[in-house]
Residue frames relative to the residue before (quaternion, step in Angstrom):
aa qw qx qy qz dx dy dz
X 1.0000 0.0000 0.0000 0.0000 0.00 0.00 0.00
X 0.5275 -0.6806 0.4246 0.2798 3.23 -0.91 0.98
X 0.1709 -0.6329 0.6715 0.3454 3.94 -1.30 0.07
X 0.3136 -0.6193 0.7000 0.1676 3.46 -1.63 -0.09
X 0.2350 0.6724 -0.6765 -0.1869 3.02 -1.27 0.55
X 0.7967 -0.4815 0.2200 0.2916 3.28 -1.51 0.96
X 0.2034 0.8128 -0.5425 -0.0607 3.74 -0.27 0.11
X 0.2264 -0.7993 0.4860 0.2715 3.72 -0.08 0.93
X 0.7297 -0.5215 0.3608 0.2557 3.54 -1.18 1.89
X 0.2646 -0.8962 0.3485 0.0728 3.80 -0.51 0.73
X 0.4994 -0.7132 0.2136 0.4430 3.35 -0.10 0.53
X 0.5365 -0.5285 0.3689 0.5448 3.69 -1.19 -0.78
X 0.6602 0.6138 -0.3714 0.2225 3.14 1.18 0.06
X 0.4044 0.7450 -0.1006 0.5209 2.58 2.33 -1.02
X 0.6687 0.4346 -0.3390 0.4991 3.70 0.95 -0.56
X 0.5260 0.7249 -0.2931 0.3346 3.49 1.18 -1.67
X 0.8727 0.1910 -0.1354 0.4284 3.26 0.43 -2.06
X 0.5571 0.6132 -0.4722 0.3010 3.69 0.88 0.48
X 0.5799 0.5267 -0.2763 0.5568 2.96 1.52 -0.71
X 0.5970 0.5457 -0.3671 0.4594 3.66 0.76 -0.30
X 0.7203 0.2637 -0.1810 0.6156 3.56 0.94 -0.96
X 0.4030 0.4498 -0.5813 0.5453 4.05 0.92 0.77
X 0.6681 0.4908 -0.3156 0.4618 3.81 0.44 -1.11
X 0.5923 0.6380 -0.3689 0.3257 3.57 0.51 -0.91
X 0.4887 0.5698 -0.2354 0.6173 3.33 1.50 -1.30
X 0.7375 0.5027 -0.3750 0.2504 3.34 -0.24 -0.87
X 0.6593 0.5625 -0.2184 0.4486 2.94 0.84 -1.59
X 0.6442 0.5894 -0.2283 0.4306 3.62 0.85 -1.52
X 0.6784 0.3919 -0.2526 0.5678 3.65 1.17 -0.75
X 0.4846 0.5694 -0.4398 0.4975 3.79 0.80 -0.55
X 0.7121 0.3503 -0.4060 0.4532 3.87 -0.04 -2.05
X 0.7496 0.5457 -0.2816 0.2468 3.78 0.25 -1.72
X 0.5501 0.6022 -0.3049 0.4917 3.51 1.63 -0.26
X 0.5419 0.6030 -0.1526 0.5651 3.21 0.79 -0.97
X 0.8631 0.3620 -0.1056 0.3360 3.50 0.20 -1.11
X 0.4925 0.7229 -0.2132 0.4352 3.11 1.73 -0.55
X 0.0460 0.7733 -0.6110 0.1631 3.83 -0.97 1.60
X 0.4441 -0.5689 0.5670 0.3970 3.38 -1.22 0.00
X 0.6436 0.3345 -0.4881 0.4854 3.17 -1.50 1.09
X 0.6415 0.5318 -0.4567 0.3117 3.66 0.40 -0.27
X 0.4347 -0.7372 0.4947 0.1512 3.46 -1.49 0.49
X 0.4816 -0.6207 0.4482 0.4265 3.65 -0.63 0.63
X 0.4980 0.4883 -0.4815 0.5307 3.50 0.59 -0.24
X 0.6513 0.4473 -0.3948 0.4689 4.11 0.12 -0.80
X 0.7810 0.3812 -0.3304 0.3681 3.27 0.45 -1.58
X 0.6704 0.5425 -0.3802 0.3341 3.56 0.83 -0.70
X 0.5940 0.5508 -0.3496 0.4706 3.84 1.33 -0.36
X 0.8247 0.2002 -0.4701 0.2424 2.90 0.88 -0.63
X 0.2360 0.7530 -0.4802 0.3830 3.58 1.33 0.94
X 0.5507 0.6018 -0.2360 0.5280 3.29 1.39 -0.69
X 0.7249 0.4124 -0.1686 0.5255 3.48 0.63 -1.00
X 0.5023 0.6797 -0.3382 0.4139 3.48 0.67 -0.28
X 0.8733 0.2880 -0.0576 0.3886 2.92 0.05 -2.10
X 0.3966 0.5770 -0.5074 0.5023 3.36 1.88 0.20
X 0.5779 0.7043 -0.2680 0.3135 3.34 0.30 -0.94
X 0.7397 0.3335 -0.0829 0.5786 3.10 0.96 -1.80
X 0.3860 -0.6337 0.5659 0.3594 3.70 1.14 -0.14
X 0.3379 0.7821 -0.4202 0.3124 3.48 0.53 1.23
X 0.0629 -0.7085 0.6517 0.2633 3.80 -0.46 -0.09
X 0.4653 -0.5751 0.5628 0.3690 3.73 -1.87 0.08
X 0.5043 -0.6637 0.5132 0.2047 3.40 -0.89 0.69
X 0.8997 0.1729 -0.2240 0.3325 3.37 1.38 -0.73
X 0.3083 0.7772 -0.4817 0.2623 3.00 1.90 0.22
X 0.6982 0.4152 -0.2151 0.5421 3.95 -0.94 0.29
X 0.7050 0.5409 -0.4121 0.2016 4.06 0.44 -1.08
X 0.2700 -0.7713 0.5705 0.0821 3.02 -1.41 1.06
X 0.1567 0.7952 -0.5841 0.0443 2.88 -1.16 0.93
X 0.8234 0.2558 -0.0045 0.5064 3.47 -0.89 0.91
X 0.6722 -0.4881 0.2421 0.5012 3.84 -0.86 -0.35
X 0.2049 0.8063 -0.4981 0.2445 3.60 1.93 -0.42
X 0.2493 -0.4548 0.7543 0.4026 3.74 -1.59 -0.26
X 0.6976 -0.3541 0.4890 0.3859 3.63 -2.09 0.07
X 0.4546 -0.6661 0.4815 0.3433 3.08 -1.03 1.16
X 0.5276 -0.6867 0.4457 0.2266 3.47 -1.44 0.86
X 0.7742 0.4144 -0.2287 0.4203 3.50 1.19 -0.74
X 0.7156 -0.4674 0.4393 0.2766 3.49 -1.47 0.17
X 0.7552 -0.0917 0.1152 0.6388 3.06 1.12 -1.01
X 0.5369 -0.5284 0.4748 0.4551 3.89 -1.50 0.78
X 0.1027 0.6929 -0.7096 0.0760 3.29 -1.77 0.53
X 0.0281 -0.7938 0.5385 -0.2812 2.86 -0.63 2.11
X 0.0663 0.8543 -0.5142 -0.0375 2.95 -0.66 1.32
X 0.8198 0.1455 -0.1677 0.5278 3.66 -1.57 0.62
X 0.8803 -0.0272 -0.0620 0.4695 3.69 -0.78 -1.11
X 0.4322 0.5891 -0.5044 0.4602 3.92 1.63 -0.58
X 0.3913 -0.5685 0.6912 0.2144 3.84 -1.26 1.25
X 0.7689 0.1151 0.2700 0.5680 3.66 -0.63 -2.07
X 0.9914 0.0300 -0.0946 0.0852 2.49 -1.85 0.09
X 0.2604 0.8180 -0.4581 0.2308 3.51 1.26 1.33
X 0.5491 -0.6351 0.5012 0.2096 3.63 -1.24 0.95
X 0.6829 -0.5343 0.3905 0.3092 2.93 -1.77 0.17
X 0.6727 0.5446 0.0166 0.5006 2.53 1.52 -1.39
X 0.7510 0.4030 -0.3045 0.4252 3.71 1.06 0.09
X 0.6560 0.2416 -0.3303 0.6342 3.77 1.26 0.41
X 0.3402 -0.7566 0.5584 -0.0009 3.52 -0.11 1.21
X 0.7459 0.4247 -0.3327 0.3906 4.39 0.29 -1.18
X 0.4501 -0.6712 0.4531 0.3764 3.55 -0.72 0.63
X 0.4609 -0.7890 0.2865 0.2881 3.26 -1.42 0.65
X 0.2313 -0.8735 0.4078 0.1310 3.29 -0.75 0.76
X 0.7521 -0.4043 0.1674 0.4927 3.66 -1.18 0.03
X 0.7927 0.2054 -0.2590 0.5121 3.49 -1.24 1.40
X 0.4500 0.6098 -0.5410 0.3646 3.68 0.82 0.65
X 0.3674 -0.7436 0.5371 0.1534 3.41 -0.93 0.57
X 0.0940 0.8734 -0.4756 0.0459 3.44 0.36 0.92
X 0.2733 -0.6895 0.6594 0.1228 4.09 -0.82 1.19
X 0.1032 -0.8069 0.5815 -0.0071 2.82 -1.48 0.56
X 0.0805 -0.8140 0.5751 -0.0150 3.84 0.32 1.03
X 0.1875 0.7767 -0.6013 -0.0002 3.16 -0.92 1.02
X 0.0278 -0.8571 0.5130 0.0376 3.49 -0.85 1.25
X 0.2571 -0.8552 0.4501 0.0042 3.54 -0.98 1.09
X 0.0807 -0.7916 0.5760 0.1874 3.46 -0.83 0.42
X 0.1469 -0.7171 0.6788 -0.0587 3.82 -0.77 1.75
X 0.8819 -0.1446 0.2038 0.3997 3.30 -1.23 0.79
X 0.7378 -0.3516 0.2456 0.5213 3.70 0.88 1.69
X 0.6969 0.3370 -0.3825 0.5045 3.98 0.60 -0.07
X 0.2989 -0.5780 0.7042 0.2841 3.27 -1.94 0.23
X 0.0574 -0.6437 0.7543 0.1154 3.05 -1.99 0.23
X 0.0835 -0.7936 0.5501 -0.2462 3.08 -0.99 1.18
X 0.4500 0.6058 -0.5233 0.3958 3.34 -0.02 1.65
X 0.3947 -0.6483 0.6499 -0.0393 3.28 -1.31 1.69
X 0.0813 0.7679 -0.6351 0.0196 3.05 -1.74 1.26
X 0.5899 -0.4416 0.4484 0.5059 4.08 -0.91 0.64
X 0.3211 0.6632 -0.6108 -0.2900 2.87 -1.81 -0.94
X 0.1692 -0.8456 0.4560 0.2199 3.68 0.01 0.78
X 0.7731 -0.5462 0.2636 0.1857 3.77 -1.28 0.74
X 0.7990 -0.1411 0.3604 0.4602 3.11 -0.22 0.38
X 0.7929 -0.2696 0.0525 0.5440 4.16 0.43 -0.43
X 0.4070 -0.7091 0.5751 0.0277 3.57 -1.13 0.85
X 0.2869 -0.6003 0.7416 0.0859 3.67 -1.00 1.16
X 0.6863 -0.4833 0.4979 0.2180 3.28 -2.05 0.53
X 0.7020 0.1549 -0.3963 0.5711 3.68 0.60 -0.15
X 0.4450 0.4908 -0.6146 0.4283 4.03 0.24 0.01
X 0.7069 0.4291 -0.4309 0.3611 3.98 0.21 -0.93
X 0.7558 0.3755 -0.2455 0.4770 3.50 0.76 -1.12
X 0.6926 0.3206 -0.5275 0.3733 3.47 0.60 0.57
X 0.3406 0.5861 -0.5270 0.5127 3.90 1.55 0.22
X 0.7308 0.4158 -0.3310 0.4284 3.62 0.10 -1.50
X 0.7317 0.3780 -0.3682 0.4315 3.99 0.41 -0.67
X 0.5819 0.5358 -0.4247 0.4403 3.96 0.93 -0.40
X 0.6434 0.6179 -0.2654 0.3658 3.72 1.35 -0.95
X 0.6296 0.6470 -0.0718 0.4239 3.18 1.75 -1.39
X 0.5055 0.7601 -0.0149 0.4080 2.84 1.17 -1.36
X 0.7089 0.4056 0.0429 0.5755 2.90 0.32 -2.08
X 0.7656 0.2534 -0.2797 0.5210 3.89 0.06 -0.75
X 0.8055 0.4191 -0.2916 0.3009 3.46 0.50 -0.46
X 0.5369 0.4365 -0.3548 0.6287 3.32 1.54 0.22
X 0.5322 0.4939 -0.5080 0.4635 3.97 0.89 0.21
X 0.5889 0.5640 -0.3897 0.4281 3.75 1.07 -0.65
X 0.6168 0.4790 -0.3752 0.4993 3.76 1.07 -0.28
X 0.5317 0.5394 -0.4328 0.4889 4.18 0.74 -1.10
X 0.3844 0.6013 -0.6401 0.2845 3.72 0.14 1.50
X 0.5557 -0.6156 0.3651 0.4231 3.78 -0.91 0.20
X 0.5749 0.4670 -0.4587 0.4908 3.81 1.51 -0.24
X 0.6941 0.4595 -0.3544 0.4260 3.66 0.86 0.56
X 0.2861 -0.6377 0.6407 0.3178 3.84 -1.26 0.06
X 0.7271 -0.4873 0.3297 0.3538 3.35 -1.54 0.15
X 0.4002 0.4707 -0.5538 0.5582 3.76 1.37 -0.16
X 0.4308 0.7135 -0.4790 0.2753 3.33 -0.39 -0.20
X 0.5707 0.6613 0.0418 0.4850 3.02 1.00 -1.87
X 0.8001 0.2856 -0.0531 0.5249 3.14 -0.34 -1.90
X 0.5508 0.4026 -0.4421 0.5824 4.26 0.55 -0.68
X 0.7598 0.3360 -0.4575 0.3170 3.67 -0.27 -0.34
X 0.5903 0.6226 -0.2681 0.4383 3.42 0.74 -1.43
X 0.7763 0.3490 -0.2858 0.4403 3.72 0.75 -1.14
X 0.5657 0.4825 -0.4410 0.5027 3.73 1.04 -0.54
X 0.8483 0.1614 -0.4235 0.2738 3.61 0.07 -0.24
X 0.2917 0.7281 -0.4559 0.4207 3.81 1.36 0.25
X 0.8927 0.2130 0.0011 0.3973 3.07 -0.11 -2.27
X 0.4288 0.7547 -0.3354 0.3662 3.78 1.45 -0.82
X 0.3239 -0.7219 0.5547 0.2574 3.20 -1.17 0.54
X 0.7723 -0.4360 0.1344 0.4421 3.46 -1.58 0.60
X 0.6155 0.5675 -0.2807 0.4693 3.55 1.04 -1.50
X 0.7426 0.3713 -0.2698 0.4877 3.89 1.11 -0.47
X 0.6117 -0.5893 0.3325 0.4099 3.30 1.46 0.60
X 0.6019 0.6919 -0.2954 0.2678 3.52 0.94 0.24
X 0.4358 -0.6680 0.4498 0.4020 3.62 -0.92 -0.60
X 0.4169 -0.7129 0.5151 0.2296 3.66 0.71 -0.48
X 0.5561 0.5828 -0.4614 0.3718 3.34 1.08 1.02
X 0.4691 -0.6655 0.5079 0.2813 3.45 -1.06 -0.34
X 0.2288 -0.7103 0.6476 0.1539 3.52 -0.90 1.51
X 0.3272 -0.8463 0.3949 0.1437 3.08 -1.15 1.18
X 0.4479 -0.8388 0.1539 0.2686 3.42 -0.70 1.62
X 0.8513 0.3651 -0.3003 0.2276 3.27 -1.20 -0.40
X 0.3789 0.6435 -0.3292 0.5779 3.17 1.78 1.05
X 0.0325 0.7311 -0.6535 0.1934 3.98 -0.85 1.15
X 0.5178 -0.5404 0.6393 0.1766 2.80 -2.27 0.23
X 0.2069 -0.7877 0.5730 0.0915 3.54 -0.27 1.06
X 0.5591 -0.4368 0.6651 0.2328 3.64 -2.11 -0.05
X 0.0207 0.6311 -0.7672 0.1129 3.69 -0.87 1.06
X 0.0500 -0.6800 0.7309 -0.0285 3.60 -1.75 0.31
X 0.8585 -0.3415 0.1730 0.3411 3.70 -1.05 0.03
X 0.7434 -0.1196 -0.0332 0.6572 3.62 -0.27 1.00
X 0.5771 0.6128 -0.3005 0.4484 3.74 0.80 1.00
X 0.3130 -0.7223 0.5954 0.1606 3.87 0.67 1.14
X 0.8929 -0.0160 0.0970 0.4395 3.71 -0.25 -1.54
X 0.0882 0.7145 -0.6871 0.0979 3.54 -1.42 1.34
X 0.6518 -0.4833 0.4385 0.3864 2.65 -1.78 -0.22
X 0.7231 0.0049 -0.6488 -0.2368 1.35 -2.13 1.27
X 0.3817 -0.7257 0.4282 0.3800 3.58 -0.76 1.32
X 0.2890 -0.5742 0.7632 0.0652 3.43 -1.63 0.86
X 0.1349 -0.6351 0.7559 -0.0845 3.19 -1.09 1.48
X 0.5607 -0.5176 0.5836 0.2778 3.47 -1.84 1.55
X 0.9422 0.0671 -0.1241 0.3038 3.49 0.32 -1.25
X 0.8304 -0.2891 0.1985 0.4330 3.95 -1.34 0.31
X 0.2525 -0.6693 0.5626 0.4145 3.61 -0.39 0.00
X 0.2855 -0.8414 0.4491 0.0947 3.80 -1.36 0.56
X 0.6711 -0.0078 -0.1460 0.7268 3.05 2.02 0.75
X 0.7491 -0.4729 0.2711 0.3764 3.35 -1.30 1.17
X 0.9376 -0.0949 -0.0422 0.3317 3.27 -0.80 0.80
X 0.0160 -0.7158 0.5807 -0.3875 2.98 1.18 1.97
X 0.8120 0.1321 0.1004 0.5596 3.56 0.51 -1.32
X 0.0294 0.8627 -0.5044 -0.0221 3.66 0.01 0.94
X 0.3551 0.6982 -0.2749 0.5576 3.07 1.17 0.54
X 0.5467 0.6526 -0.3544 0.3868 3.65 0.80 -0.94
X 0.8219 0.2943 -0.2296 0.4302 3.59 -0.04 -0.97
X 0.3698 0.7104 -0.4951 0.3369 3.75 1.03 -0.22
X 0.4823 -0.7127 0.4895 0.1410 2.90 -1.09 1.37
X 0.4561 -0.7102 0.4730 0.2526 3.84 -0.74 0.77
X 0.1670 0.8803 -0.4205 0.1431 3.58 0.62 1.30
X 0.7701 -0.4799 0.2912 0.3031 3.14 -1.11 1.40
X 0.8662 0.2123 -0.2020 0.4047 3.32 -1.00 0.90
X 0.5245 0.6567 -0.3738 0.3922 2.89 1.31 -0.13
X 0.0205 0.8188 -0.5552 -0.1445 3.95 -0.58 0.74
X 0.0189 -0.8412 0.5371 0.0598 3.86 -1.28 0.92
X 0.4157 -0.6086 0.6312 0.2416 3.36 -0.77 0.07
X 0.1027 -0.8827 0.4209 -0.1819 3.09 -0.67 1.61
X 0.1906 0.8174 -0.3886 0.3800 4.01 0.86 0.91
X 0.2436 -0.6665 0.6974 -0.1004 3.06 -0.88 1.90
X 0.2291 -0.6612 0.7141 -0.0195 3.39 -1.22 1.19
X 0.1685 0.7229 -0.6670 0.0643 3.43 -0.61 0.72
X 0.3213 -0.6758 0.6567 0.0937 3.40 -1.83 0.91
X 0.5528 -0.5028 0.5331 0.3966 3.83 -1.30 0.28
X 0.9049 0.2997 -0.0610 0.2959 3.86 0.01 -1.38
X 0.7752 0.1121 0.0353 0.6207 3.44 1.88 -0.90
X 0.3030 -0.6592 0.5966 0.3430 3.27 -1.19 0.14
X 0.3889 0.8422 -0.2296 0.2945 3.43 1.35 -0.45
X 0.3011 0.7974 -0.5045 -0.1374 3.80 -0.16 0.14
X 0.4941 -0.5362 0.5716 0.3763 3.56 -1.51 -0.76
X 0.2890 0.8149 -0.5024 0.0088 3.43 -1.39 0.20
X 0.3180 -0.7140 0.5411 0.3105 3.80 -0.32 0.49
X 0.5560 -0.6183 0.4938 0.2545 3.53 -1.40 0.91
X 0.4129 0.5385 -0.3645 0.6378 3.96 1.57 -0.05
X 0.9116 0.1224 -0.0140 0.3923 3.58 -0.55 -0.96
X 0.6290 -0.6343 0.4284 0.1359 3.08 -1.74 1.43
X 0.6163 0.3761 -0.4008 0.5640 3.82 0.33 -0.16
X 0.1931 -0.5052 0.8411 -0.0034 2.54 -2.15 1.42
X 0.2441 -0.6754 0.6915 -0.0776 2.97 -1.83 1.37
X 0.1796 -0.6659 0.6894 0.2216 3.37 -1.05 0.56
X 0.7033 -0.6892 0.1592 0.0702 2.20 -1.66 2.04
X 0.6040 0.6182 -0.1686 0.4739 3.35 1.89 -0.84
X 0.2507 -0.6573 0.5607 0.4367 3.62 1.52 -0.86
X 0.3289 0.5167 -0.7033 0.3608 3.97 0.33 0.54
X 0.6391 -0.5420 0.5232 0.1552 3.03 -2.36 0.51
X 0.1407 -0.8241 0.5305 0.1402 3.17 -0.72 0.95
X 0.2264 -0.7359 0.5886 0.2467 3.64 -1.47 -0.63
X 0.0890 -0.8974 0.4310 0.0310 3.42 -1.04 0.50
X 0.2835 -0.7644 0.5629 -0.1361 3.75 0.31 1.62
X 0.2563 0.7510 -0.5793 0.1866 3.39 -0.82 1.22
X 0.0766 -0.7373 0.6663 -0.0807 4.13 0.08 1.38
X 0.3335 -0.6910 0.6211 0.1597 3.20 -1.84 0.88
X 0.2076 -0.8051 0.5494 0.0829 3.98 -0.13 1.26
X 0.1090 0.6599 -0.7342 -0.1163 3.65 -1.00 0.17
X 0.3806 -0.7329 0.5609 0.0587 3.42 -1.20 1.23
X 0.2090 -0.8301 0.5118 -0.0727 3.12 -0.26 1.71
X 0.6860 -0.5545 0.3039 0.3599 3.70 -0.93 0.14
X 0.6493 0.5067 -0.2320 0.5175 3.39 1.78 -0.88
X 0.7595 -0.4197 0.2029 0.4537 3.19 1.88 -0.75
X 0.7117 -0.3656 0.1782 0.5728 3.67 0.70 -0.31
X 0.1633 -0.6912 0.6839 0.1668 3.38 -1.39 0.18
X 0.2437 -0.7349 0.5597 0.2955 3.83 -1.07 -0.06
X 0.2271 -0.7912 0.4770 0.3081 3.66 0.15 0.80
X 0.6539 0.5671 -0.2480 0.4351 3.43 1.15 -1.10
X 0.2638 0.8447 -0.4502 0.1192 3.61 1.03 0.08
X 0.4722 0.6320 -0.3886 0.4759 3.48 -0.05 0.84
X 0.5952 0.5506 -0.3700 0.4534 3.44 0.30 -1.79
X 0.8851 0.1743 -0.3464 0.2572 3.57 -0.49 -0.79
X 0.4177 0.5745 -0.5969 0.3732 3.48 0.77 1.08
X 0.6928 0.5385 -0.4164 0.2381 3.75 0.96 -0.43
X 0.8705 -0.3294 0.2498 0.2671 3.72 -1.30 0.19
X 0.3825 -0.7821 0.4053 0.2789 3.30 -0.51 0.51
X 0.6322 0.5221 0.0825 0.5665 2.51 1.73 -1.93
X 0.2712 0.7313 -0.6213 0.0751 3.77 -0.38 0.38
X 0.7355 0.3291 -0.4037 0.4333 3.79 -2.13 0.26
């Protein structure tokens, strides 16, 4: 049986400027694609995230955020590289980047009282055979578990797809990686970074692991949706002081991240775009 939670029915205007600040992202990932070389620093790449969203008349969503015993994040945008899953600084991988790094990028934005909020790979300059198939399975993933974020579905939904083709073996249509845990895609809503409802990559494995699961995919509701997968673990490391998560093995990760608003016919992608950019950039 389905749960519900309440989401009060939004306006047209309310659609307009989320999608405007979903697009904002876009663009920002388009210039920053484009712009991307070897030798640059996260400190470079994050300014020139900075410079953008001036541009776009944007603010970051995550410069300043607090959470927990953490200090405010320091950076404009997340920047993660190779084994860093989420939420790496400018200021915590220091070596410029060179061919075959694996570099994420999370950019979040506040436009006119909305957030956008959507994260893309981008690998260096040259690509190995399991870096492609784990770009090509974060990409999959990601679109094919958006085809479930319908209202004749709950959010397992989601997470049963996403994990059969992540964790699944080939014959089960899968890749044979590992979505890494205690990471999800959350609900946000006007002047409001994080709501309900968390979206978890994977199944829950006892009753109220994931209470969220059965929630009914109801209209109006908008989330940010983004499977992190690693080559070797789902597992990571982190200190309760500092913002990068690491998987625990140092294997490479990826990180896929589409804004959905859940519409009565079914879903929209606000972030539409993102999968036209590059795999390969500098």
């Amino acid at each position: 049986m389905f749960k519900t939670i309440s989401k009060p029915s939004l306006a047209q205007r309310d659609i307009d400027d989320a999608y405007a600040a979903a697009q904002c992202v876009v663009t920002t990932h388009r210039r920053l694609a484009d712009s991307l070389r070897v030798g640059q620093t996260l400190a470079q790449v994050d300014q020139f995230v900075a410079r953008t969203l001036e541009d776009l008349k944007c603010k970051s969503c995550f410069l300043g955020y607090k959470v927990g015993r953490k200090p405010p994040f320091p950076s404009h945008a997340c920047v993660s590289v190779n084994d860093c899953v989420v939420h790496g600084t400018a200021g915590a991988y220091l070596k410029p980047l060179k061919p075959g790094d694996v570099l994420k990028v999370d950019v979040g934005v506040w436009h006119r009282g909305w957030v956008g909020d959507a994260a893309w790979t981008y690998v260096i300059k040259e690509m190995t055979p399991d870096v492609n198939r784990l770009t090509d399975c974060g990409k999959e993933s990601l679109s094919k578990g958006i085809e479930q974020l319908i209202p004749a579905n709950s959010y397992l939904a989601w997470a049963q797809t996403v994990q059969r083709i992540v964790e699944g073996s080939a014959q089960e249509g899968g890749y044979g990686f590992h979505l890494v845990r205690g990471l999800g895609g959350h609900g946000y809503r006007f002047k409001r970074l994080h709501d309900t409802p968390y979206v978890s990559n994977v199944v829950p494995t006892y009753p109220g692991e994931w209470p969220d699961a059965l929630t009914r995919c109801e209209p109006g509701t908008v989330i940010a949706v983004e499977p992190m997968i690693a080559i070797g673990t789902g597992v990571t490391k982190e200190t309760l002081k500092e913002w990068p998560v690491f998987t625990a093995d140092g294997s490479l990760s990826v990180h896929y991240e589409h804004d959905v608003m859940i519409t009565p016919e079914g879903n929209r992608v606000l972030t539409e775009g993102l999968e036209t950019l590059p795999d390969l950039v500098g």
